[in-house]
N, C-alpha and C positions, 0 to 999 in steps of 0.2 A: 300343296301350298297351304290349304289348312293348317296342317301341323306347323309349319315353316312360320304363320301369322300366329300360332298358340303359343310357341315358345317364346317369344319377342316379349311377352308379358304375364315376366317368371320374377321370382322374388329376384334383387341383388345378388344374393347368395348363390344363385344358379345358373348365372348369366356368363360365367367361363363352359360349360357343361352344353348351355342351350345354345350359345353361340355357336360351337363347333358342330351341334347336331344340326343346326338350320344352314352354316355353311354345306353341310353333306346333300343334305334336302336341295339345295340351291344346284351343287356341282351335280348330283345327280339329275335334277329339270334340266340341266343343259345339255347333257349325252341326250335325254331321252328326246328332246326337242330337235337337237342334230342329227338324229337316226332319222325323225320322220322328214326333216325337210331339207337336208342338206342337199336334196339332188334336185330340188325346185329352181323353177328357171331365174327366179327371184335375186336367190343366195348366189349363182354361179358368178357372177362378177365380183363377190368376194371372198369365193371358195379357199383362197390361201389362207386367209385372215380366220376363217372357222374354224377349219382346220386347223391353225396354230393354237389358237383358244382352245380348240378340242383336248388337242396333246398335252397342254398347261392344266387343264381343268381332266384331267386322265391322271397323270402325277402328283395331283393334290390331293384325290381318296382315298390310299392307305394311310397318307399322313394325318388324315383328318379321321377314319376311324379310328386308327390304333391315339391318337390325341385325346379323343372323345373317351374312351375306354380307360384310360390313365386318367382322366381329369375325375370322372366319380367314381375310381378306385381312391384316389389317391387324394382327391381335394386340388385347392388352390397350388401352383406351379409357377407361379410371377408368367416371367414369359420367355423359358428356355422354350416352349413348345414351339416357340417362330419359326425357327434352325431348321425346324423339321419339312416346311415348306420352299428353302431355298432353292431342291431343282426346281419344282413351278415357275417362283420368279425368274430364275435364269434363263429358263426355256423363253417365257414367255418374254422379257425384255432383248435376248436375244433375237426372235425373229422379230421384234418390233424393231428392229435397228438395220436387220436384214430388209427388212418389207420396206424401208425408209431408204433406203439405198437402190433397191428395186424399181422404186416408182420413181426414184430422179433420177437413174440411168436412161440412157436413148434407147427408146424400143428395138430391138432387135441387134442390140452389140453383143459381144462375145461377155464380158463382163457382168452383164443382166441376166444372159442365161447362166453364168457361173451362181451368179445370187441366190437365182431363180432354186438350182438343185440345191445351193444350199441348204434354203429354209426346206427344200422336201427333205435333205438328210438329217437336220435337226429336228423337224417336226415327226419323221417318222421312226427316228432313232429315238427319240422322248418317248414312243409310244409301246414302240417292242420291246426295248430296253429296259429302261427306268422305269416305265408302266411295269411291266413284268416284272422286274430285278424288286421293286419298290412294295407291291403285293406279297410275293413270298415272305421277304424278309417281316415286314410288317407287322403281316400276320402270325410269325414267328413270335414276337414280342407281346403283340397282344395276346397274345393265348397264355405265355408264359405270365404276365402280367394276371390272367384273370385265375389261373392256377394258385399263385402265389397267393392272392388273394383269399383265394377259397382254403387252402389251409390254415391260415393267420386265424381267419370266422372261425376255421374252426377248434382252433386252440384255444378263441376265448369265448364264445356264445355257445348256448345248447338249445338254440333254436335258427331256424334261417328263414321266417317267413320277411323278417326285416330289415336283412343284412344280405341275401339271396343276389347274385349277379350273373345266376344260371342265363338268363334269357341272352346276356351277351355271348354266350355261347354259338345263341342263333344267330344274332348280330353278327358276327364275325362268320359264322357260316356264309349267310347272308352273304356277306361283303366277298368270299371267294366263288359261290355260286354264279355271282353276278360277274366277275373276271373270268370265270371257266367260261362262263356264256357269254360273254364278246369275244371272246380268243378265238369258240366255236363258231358263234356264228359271220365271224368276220373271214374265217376261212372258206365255209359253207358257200357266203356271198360273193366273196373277191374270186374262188375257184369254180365252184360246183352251181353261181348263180341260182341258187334257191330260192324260192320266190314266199313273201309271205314271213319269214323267219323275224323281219322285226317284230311280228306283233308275240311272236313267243318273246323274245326277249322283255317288250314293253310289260309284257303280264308279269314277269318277272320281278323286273323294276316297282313295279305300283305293289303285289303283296310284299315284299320287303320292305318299300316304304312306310307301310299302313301297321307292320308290325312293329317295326322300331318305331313308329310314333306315337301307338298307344303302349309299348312296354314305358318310353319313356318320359310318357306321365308320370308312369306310378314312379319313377326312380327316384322323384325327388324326396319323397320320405325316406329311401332307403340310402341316401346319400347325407340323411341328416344323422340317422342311426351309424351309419360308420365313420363320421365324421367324432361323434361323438365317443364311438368307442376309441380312436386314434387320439383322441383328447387324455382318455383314460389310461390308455397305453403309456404317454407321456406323463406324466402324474405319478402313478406307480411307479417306473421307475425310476424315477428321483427317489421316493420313498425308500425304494429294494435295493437303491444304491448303496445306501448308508448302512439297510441292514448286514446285506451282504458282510461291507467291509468291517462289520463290528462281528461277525460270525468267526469272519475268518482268522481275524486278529486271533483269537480264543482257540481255534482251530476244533470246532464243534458241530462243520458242515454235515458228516453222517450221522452225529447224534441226531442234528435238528431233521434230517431228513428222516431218521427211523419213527421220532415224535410226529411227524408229520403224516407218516404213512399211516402209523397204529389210530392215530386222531381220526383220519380221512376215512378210514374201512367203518369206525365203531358210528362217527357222524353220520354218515352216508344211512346206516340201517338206523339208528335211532329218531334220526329228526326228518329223514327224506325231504332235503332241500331238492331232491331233482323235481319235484310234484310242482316246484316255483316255474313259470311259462316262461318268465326271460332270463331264467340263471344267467350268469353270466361267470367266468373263472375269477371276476375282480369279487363277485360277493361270495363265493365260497371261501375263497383264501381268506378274507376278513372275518368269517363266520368260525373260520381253523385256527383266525388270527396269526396268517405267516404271509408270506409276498406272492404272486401269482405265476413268478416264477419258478419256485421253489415248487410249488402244487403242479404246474407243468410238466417240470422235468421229471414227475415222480410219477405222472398220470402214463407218459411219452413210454420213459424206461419200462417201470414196472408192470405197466399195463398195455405196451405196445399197444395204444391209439392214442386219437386227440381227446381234449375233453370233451364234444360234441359228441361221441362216439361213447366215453364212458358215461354223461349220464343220460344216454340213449338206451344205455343196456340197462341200467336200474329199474326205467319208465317202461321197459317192455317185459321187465319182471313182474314188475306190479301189475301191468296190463294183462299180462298171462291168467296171475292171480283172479281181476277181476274178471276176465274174462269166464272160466272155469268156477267163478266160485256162482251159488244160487242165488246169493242177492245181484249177485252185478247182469242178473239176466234179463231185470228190465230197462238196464240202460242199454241206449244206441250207442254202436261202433265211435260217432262223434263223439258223442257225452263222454264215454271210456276217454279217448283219447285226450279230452280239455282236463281230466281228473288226474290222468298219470303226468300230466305237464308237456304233452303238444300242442300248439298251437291252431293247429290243423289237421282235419283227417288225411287228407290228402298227404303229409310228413309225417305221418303214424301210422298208412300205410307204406308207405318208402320203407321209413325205418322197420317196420315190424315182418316185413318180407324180406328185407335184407338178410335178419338176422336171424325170424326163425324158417323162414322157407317158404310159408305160405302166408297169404292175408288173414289179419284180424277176424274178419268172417270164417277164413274155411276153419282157422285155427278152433272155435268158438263151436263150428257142427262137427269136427273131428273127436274132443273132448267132452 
């Protein structure tokens, strides 16, 4: 509930983003609430009605992750993302009409108990079905969404401490951990009567809660960074549009592109813009004076990688360099790495194990 009261008072700007993640917080306090008390003597006279709610607020959590997960990838969406909750509604305005028919039928006629299995086959069909069917698919999307994502980053940034949406990774982990574990322990319980098994699952619930809500403090600056490079993207090409069709008119596309290549190799060793922390492919291109597409497709082909990747290989040249050379022996692994243009150690060991095999360290007692 913390997090759920932190997010309510979030800038404007992040209130499609916060809202979806405190809906999740909210759906999720309600499973976890029905797990502990639904078998209280209390609830039993409106055991239907929870139950209903259950199965409606069960159907609404992949919609509402993979939504969250689109909303700061992606930005502002008006409000196609509504669609996305229609079984909920339906489920739940269905058995409200059922349950309404229920209680004004005369106890004990044929008709009432027809009702009666109804809403158990709609509520329990909502929950194997749709719950199921609705997680797989979901998660399908959101992964591909967070994918897609992370190549784009990395076509145009040669950093990702700012633009990073790794942790939805976990998020989405997260989110089918938590479905494999009611599926599990709902069998466990309804067959093998296991005793004790909510509190594994509540423990479950409460660290996945605590990790999406302090990941997604920090997301708000990294939703402002990709907003803005999405702004950038749009800009360009307007520009690259024009050039384009003036290239082509002339028919000078593999001139410009041999110009571009010869430019890029002599730039790159002369001026070493990779040593800049937040390159970006929009100020290289402007610094080669061509469009960022054009430096793309050249980086893609010629060099089979992204641009993240090629001026990652530069900055671990040079870091090799200092590393090995004698002055660079009084700086720290950190310092190296703010010099060769990482952001972080922690991304300059990623990178620098990636590619040559071992850590900055071992590579530095090896040499």
């Amino acid at each position: 509930m913390f997090y759920a009261v932190r997010f309510l008072f979030v800038k404007e700007e992040f209130k499609k983003q916060t809202n979806l993640l405190v809906l999740l917080f909210l759906l999720l306090a309600y499973i976890e609430a029905f797990t502990l008390f639904a078998e209280h003597e209390f609830l039993k006279p409106y055991s239907l009605i929870t139950v209903s709610v259950f199965a409606a607020v069960s159907i609404t959590l992949a919609p509402t992750v993979f939504s969250y997960i689109r909303a700061i990838i992606i930005g502002r969406q008006g409000t196609n993302y509504i669609r996305h909750f229609a079984p909920a509604v339906i489920v739940l305005v269905l058995d409200l009409l059922l349950f309404l028919g229920f209680y004004l039928l005369e106890d004990g006629s044929s008709l009432r108990q027809i009702v009666y299995y109804a809403i158990y086959v709609v509520t329990l069909g909502s929950i194997v079905f749709v719950f199921v069917g609705q997680s797989v698919l979901y998660s399908i999307w959101s992964y591909r969404l967070i994918k897609n994502h992370e190549k784009k980053v990395g076509e145009v940034v040669s950093f990702e401490e700012e633009v990073s949406l790794k942790w939805t990774r976990v998020f989405l982990f997260g989110y089918l951990l938590f479905f494999v574990s009611v599926t599990i322990s709902s069998y466990l319980y309804e067959i093998l009567h296991v005793k004790y098994l909510g509190y594994a699952f509540d423990l479950i619930v409460i660290v996945y809660l605590l990790y999406i809500g302090s990941q997604a403090v920090r997301q708000f600056s990294v939703h402002n960074t990709i907003v803005d490079l999405t702004i950038k993207l749009g800009e360009d090409d307007a520009k690259d549009e024009v050039e384009e069709k003036a290239i082509e008119q002339i028919e000078q596309v593999e001139d410009r592109f041999e110009q571009i290549r010869s430019r890029l190799e002599s730039y790159m060793k002369e001026h070493k813009p990779y040593l800049q922390q937040d390159l970006t492919i929009f100020d290289l291109s402007k610094q080669l004076d061509t469009n960022y597409k054009y430096l793309s497709k050249i980086i893609n082909n010629d060099y089979n990688m992204n641009f993240a990747t090629y001026i990652n290989e530069y900055r671990i040249e040079e870091a090799k360099s200092q590393l090995t050379d004698e002055k660079g022996q009084i700086y720290k692994i950190e310092a190296i790495a703010n010099m060769v243009g990482f952001k972080s150690k922690s991304a300059f060991n990623n990178a620098f194990k990636k590619m040559v095999g071992v850590t900055p360290s071992q590579f530095r007692d090896e040499n």
